[in-house]
N, C-alpha and C positions, 0 to 999 in steps of 0.2 A: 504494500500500500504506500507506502514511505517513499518506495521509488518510483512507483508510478505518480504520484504527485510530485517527485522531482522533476521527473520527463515532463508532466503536465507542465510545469510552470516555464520549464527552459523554453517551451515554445511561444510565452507569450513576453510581448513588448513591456520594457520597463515602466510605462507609463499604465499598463495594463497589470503589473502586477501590484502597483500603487493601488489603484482600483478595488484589486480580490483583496487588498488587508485594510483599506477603509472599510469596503462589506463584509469581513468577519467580523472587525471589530464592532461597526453598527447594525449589524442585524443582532447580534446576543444583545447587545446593550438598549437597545431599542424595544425588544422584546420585553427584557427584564425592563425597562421603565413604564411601557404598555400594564404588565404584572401589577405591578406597585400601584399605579395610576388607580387600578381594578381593585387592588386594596386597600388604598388608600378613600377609595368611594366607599368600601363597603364602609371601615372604620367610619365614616362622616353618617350614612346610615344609621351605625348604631348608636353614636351620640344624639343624635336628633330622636330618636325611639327612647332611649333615655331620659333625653328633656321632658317630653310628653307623660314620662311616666311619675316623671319627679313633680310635675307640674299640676296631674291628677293625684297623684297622694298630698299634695297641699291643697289642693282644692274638696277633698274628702278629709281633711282635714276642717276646714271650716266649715262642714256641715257638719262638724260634729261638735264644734264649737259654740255655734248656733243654737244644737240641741238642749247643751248645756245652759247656755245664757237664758234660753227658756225657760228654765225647770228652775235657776236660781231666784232669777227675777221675782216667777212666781212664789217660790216658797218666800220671800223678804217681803213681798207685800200682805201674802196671808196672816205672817205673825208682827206685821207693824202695822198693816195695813197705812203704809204711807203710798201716795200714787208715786214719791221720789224714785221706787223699788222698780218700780216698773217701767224704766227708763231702758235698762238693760233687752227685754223681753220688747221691747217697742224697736227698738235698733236691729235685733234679730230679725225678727217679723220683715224690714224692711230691706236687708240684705239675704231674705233666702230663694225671692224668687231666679237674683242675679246669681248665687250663688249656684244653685241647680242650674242653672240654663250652662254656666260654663262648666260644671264638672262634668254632664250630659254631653258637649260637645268633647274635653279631653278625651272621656272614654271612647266615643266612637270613633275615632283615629286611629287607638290603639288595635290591632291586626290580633286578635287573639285574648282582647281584655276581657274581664267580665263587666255586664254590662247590666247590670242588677241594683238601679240607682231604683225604678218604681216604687220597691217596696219603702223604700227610704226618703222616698219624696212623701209616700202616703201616711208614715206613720209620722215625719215629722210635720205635714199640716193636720194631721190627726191632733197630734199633740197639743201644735198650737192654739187648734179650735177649742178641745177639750181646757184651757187655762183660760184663754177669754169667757167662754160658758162659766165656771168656777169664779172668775174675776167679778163677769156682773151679776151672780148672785151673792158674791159678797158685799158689790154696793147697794144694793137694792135693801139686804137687811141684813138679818145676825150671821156668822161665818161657820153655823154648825156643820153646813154640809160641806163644805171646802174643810173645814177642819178631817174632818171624816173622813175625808178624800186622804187628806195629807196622812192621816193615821193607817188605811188600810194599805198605803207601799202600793199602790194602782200605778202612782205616778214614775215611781222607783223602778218598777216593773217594768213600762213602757219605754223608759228612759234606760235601761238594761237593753233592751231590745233592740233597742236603734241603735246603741253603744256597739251591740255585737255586731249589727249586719253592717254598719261603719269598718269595723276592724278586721270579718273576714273580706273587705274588699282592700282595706290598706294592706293586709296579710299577704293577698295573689298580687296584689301593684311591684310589693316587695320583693318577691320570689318573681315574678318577670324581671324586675331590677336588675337583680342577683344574677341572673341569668344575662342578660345581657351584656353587665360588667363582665362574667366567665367570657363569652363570647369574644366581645371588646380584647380581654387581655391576650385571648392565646393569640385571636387576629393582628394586634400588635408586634407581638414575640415574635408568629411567623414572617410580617412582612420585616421585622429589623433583621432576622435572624436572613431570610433570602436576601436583602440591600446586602448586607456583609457578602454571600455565597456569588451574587451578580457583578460584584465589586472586583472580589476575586477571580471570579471567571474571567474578566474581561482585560484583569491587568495580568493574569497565566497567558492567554488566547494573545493579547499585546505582545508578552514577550517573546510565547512561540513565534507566532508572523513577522515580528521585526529584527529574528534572529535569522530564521528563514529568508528574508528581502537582504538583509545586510549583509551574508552570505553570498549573495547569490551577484551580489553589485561588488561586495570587497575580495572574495577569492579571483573572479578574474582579472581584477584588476593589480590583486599583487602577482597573478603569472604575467601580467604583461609587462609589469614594472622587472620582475625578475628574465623575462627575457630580454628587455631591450638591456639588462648588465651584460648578455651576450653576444653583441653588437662591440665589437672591439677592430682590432687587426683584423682578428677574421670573424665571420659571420657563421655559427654555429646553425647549421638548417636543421638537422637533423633533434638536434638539442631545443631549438626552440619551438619545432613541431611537435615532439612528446612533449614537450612543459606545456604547450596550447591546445592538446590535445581535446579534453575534457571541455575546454570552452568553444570549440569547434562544431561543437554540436548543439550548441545553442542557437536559439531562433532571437532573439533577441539583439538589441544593438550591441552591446559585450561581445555577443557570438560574432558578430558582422563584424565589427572592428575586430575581432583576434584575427578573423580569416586574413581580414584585409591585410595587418601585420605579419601576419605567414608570406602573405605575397610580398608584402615589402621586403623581408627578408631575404626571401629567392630573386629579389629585385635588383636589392643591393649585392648579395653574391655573385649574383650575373658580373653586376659592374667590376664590382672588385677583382673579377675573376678577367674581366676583358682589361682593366687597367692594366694588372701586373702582365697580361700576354701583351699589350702596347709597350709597354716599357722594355720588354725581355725585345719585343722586336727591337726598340731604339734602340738598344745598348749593342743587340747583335750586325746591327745595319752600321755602327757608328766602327765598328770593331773588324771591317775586312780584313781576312787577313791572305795565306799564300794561297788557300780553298778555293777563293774567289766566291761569288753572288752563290754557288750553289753550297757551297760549306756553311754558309750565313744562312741561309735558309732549311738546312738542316739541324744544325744550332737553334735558329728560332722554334722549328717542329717538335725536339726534343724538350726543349727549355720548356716550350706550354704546355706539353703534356702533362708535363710536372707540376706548373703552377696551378692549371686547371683541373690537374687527376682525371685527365678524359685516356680510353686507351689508345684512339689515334688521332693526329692532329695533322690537316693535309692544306697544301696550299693548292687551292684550285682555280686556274686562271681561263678569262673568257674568250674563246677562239670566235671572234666575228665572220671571219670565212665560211665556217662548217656548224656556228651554233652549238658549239660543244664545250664540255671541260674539259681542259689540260690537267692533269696532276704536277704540277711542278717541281712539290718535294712532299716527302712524308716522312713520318716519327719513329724512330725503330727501324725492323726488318721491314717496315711497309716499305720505303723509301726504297731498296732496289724490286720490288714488288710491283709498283705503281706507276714509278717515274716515270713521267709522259703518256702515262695512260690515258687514253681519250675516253671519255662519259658521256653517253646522252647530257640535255642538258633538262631534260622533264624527268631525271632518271632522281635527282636531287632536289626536290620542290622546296626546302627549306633554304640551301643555298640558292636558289632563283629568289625564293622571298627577300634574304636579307638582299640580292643582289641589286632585285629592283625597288625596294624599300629607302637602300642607303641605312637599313638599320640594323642590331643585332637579330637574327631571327631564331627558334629554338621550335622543337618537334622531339615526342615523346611516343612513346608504345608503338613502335612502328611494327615489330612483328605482332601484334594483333590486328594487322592491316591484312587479310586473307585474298585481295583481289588480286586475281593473275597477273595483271602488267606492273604492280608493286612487289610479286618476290626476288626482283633482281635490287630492289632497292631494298631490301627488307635483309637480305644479308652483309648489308653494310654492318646495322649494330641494330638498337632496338631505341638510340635517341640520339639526338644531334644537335649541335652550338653555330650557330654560319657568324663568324662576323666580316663588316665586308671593305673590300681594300680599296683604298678611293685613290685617286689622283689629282689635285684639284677638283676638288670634289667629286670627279666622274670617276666611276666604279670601273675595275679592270677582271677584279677575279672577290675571292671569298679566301677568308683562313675557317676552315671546316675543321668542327671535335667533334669525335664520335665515340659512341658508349656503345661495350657489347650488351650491357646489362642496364 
């Protein structure tokens, strides 16, 4: 897996692999804040069912309040009979239709509340009617019957009543409460507990992909710094073809520029390879000695074999009469082998290139050339260097290297 995502990646462009590590990095992190967002809503849900709930146990709160205030009131005016007492019970009466109306609307909001206010709206205007009744027969005349009242615990009993069905509703307000805060906390834990886990993931997935990117931008760039230290006197091909080897097969601009480098290499070789064979000529041109032109020109055939490592090196010159090559000299045993041997002149396509180029010309894998009129050229060697002999600038012949291998 590891290396087929190597391969995958070598093929795409550096600007394209900036890309694939912005979208690792934002889709997890994206996702994980999508998450959060989602629990972060639910948590605001639960708070607001909270409010509601806090807000119905204080409003079932003052109706029980209420209750109370009723049942004081009246007991203080029975045993003073001042109407001062009934101030209390007068204030109640006039906050309990408000009060119902809004504890009536908390409940029914609530998704699952009890909603059992009726019985509690009934007993407490029950109540209230029953102390007005009681009130104006005690102004009307003596207080035996309201006393009666107050003696037989009728009122205490009622007033128990409402107390209870009051507090099994504060009771389930409670216990949804409770529940809701369990709810709330673990929701909380979870989402801090994943922030940390998506924090994490995204700075692991960070450091993989930009170990991965900087990898993949700093390894070829320290083979290409380490081959051009082998760019000296001579030009290492071989040596800086295996160190660039690995980034060669990249698709990427790395990969594009190593190749290009490889070429420069064998570019520069070339040259350096023709310089020193110009020079070996000068010095052997400059140096006739009792040999005459053809000792000099054996001289020079031997000398570039050497410098260039080719295994033969021929001077080939252009007979305009007959359209042929001359052999004029050659390197080694070729030279009594050759000398003056006439050639087609389409027998050597690469020495016609550099001939009419005026350039250096170069040809490669020549026995994998299988067509019949090529196997007389094809046992020359199997590659070849033309560079080409000018005179004032007009071309007369070629200095040909040839490789068997």
């Amino acid at each position: 897996m590891d290396r087929w995502t190597a391969q995958w990646g070598d093929q795409l462009p550096i600007q394209h692999k900036v890309w694939v590590v912005l979208l690792l990095l934002c889709v997890p992190l994206s996702a994980g804040i999508a998450i959060h967002l989602y629990l972060v809503q639910q948590l605001l849900g639960l708070q607001e069912q909270r409010q509601e709930l806090m807000l119905a146990e204080e409003q079932i709160q003052v109706l029980g309040r209420i209750a109370i205030d009723i049942e004081d009131g009246f007991r203080g005016y029975v045993l003073t009979q001042e109407p001062a007492f009934l101030a209390p019970l007068a204030e109640a009466e006039a906050k309990l239709e408000q009060a119902l109306s809004d504890t009536t609307k908390s409940l029914s909001k609530l998704s699952g509340s009890p909603n059992h206010l009726a019985p509690i709206e009934q007993q407490l205007k029950g109540l209230l009617r029953s102390k007005h009744e009681l009130i104006a027969d005690i102004q009307k005349g003596p207080a035996d019957k309201a006393l009666a009242y107050v003696r037989s615990g009728e009122g205490l009993r009622l007033s128990d009543l409402l107390r209870e069905d009051v507090r099994t509703i504060e009771d389930r307000l409670k216990r949804q409460r409770n529940s809701l805060n369990e709810r709330a906390d673990a929701l909380s834990q979870r989402t801090f507990v994943g922030l940390w886990i998506t924090l994490a993931g995204v700075v692991a997935l960070g450091w993989v992909v930009s170990r991965i990117l900087a990898r993949s931008l700093t390894d070829p760039i320290t083979r290409l710094q380490s081959a051009t230290a082998r760019i000296g006197a001579q030009v290492d091909v071989a040596g800086i073809t295996e160190l660039l080897a690995n980034g060669r097969g990249v698709k990427d601009e790395l990969g594009q520029l190593a190749e290009a480098y490889l070429a420069m290499a064998r570019r520069i070789q070339t040259n350096f390879q023709e310089i020193q064979a110009l020079d070996t000529i000068g010095k052997e041109v400059n140096s006739i000695g009792s040999d005459d032109l053809e000792g000099v020109l054996r001289r020079i055939t031997d000398r570039a074999v050497e410098l260039v490592q080719a295994d033969i090196c021929l001077v080939l010159l252009r007979d305009e009469r007959v359209g042929c090559w001359i052999v004029e000299a050659a390197s080694g045993e070729w030279n009594d082998r050759l000398k003056k041997w006439v050639m087609p002149w389409e027998e050597l396509p690469v020495c016609v290139q550099a001939f009419e180029t005026r350039a250096v010309a170069t040809g490669e894998w020549f026995r994998s050339d299988k067509w019949p009129q090529m196997v007389q050229r094809n046992l020359i060697g199997d590659s070849m260097l033309a560079i080409p002999l000018l005179a004032q600038g007009i071309p007369f012949g070629v200095l040909s290297f040839l490789n068997e291998r």
